[in-house]
C-alpha positions as CSV (number, residue, x, y, z in Angstrom):
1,X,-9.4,-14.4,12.5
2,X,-13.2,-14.6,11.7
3,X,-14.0,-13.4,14.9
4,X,-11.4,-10.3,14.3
5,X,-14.2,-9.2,11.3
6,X,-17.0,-8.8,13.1
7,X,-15.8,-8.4,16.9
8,X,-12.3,-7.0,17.0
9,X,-12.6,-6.5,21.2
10,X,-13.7,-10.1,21.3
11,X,-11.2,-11.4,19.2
12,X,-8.4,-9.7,21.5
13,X,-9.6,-11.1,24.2
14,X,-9.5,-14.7,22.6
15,X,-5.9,-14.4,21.2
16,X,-5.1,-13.6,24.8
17,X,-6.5,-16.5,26.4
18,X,-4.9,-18.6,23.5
19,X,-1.6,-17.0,24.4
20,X,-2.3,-18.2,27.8
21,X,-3.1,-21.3,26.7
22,X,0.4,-22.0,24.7
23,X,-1.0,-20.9,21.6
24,X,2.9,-19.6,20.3
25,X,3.1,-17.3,17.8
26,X,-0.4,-17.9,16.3
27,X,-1.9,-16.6,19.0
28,X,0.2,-13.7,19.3
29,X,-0.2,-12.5,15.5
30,X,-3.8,-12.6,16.5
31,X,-3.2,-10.8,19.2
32,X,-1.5,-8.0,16.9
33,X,-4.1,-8.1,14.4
34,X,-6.7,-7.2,16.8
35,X,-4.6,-4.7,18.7
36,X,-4.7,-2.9,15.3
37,X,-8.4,-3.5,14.9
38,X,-9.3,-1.8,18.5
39,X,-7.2,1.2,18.1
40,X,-4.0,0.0,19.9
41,X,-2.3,0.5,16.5
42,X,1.6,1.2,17.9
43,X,1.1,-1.7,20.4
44,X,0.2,-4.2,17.4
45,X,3.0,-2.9,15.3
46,X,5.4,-3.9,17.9
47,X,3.9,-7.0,18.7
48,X,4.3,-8.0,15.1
49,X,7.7,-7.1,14.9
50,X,8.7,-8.8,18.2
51,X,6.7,-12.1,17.0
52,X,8.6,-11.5,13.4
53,X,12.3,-11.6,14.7
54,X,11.5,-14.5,17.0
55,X,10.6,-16.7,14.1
56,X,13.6,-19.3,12.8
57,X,15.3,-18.9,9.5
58,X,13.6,-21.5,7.9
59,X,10.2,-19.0,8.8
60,X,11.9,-16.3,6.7
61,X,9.1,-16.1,4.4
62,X,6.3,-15.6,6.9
63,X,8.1,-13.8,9.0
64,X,8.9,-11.0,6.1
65,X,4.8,-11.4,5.7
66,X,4.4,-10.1,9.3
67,X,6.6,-7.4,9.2
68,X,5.0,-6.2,5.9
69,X,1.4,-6.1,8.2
70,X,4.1,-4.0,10.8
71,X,4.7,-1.5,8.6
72,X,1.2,-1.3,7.4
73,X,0.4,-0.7,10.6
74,X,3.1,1.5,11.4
75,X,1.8,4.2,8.2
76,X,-1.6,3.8,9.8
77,X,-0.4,5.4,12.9
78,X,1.1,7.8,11.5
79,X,5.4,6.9,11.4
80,X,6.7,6.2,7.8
81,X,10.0,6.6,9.5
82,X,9.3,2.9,11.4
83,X,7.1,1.5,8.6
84,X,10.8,1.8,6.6
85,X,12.2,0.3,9.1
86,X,10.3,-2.9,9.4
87,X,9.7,-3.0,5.3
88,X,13.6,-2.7,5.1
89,X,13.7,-5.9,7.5
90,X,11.3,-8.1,5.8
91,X,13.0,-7.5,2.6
92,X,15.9,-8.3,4.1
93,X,14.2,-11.6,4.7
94,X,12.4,-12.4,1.0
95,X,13.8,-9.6,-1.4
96,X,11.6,-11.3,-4.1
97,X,8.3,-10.1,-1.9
98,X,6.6,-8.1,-4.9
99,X,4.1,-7.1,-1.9
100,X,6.7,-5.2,0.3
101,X,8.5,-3.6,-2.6
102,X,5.1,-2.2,-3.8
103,X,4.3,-1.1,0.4
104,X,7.8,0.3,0.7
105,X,7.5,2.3,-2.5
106,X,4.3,3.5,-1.2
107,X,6.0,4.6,2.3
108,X,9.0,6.3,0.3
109,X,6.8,8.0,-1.6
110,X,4.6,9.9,1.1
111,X,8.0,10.4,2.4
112,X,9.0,12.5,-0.7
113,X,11.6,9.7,-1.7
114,X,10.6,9.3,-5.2
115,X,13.6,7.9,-6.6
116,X,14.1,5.3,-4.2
117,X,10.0,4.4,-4.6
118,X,11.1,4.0,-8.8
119,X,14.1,1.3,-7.1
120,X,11.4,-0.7,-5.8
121,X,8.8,-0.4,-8.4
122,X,11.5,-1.4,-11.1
123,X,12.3,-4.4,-9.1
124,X,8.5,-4.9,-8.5
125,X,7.9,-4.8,-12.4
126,X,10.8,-7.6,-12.9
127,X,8.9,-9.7,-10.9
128,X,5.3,-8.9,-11.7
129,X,5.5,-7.2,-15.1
130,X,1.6,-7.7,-16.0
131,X,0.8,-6.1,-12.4
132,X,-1.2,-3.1,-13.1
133,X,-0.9,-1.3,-10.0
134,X,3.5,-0.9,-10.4
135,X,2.8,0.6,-13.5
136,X,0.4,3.6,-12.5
137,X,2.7,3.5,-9.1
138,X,5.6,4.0,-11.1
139,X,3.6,6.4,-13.4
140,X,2.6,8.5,-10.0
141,X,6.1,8.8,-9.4
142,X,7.4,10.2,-13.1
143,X,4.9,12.5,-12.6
144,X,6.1,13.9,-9.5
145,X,9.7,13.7,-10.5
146,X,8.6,16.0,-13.7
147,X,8.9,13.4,-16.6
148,X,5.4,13.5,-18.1
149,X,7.0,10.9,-20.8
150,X,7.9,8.3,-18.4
151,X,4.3,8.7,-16.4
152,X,2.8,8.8,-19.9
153,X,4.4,5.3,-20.8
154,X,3.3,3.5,-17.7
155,X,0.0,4.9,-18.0
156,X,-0.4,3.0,-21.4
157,X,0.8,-0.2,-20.3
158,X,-1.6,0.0,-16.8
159,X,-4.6,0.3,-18.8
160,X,-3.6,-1.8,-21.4
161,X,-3.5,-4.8,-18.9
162,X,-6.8,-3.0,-16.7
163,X,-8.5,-0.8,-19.2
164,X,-10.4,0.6,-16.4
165,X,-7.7,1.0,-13.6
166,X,-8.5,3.9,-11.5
167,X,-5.2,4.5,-10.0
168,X,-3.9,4.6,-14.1
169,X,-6.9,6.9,-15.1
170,X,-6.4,8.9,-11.9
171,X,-3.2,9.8,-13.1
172,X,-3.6,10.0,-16.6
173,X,-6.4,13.0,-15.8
174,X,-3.5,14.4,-13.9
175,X,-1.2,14.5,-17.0
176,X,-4.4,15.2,-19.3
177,X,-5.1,18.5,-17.6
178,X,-1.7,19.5,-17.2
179,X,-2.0,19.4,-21.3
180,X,-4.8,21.8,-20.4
181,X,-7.0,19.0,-21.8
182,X,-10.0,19.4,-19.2
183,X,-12.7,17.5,-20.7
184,X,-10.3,14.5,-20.9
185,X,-9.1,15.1,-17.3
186,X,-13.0,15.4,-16.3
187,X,-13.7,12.2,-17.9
188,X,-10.8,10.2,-16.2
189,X,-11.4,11.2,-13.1
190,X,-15.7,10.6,-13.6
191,X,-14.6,7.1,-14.2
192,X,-12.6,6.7,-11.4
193,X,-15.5,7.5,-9.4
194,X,-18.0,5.0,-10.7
195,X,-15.7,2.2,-10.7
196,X,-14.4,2.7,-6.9
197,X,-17.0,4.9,-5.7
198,X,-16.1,5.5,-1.5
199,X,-12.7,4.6,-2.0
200,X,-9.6,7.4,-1.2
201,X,-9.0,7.7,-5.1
202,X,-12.9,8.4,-5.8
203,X,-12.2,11.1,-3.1
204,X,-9.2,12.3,-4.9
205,X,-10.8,12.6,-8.4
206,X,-14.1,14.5,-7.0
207,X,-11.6,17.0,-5.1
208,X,-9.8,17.1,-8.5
209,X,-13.0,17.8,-10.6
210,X,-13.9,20.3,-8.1
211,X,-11.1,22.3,-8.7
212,X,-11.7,22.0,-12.4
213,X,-15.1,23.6,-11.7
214,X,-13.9,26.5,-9.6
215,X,-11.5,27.6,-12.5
């Protein structure tokens, strides 16, 4: 795993040999992992799948962890139609897993499936409710679906437990300048950049701010 970091060609080649070696399914999710890491995205999604169903109930736990890294994979190449798939079957294994309600929320909601994202997030808030992240998820998703209340609310309780969350103050700018409250959009979405500068939602708010300026 180490050796995945810094040398992801070099790491394949040593899961293999492990593999070889009767290494078992250690060696395989290895395998996977660097797969992913060298490009072979699809073939490490199905490696983690196959390694996943061959694991024994009493596994059910880290077997619902590897299928969760499946359907990562699975949106990184591009199919949310497969990463559903293999998020349905790990939470078929550990309904409880806060992490692949939040992933499989994410997938339905690139999908356009916002109502079914607001199942999982409502179950993810149960679990986790001082989890930051659900609430501007859940927040994202009231927005889309047109309830600017509801988006509003989550906001609120986001920043109150990460006054600085950029996700939350991403979307808060978004409700700010539907209110045609520019500055305060502008200032939102300036934060969001200086505490996650490089990131995809520092990308987000400067594309956002850019708008602002071409109006």
């Amino acid at each position: 795993m180490s050796l995945l970091e810094r040398d992801p060609g070099g790491a394949l080649d040593s899961a293999v040999e492990w593999e070889r070696q009767g290494g078992g399914d250690a060696a395989r999710h290895c395998k996977a992992l660097a797969l992913i890491r060298t490009g072979e995205v699809e073939d490490g999604a199905l490696e983690l799948e196959r390694v996943a169903q061959a694991m024994p109930q009493d596994k059910a736990p880290l077997a619902a962890e590897l299928f969760a890294q499946a359907g990562q994979a699975w949106i990184k190449a591009g199919n949310p139609q497969r990463a559903l798939y293999t998020q349905d079957q790990g939470l078929k294994l550990d309904p409880n897993n806060v992490e692949l309600l939040i992933d499989r929320a994410l997938t339905y909601g690139t999908s356009g499936m916002y109502f079914e994202a607001l199942d999982d997030l409502n179950a993810a808030v149960d679990l986790s409710p001082n989890n930051p992240d659900v609430y501007a998820m859940r927040a994202a998703a009231y927005r889309q679906l047109e309830n600017p209340d509801l988006a509003e609310d989550n906001i609120e309780q986001a920043l109150k437990l990460s006054p600085s969350h950029p996700a939350a103050l991403l979307e808060r700018g978004y409700l700010r300048r539907a209110k045609g409250d520019v500055a305060g959009a502008r200032t939102d979405w300036l934060t969001v950049i200086q505490v996650q500068p490089g990131t995809d939602l520092a990308s987000e708010a400067q594309k956002n701010i850019q708008k602002l300026d071409i109006r």
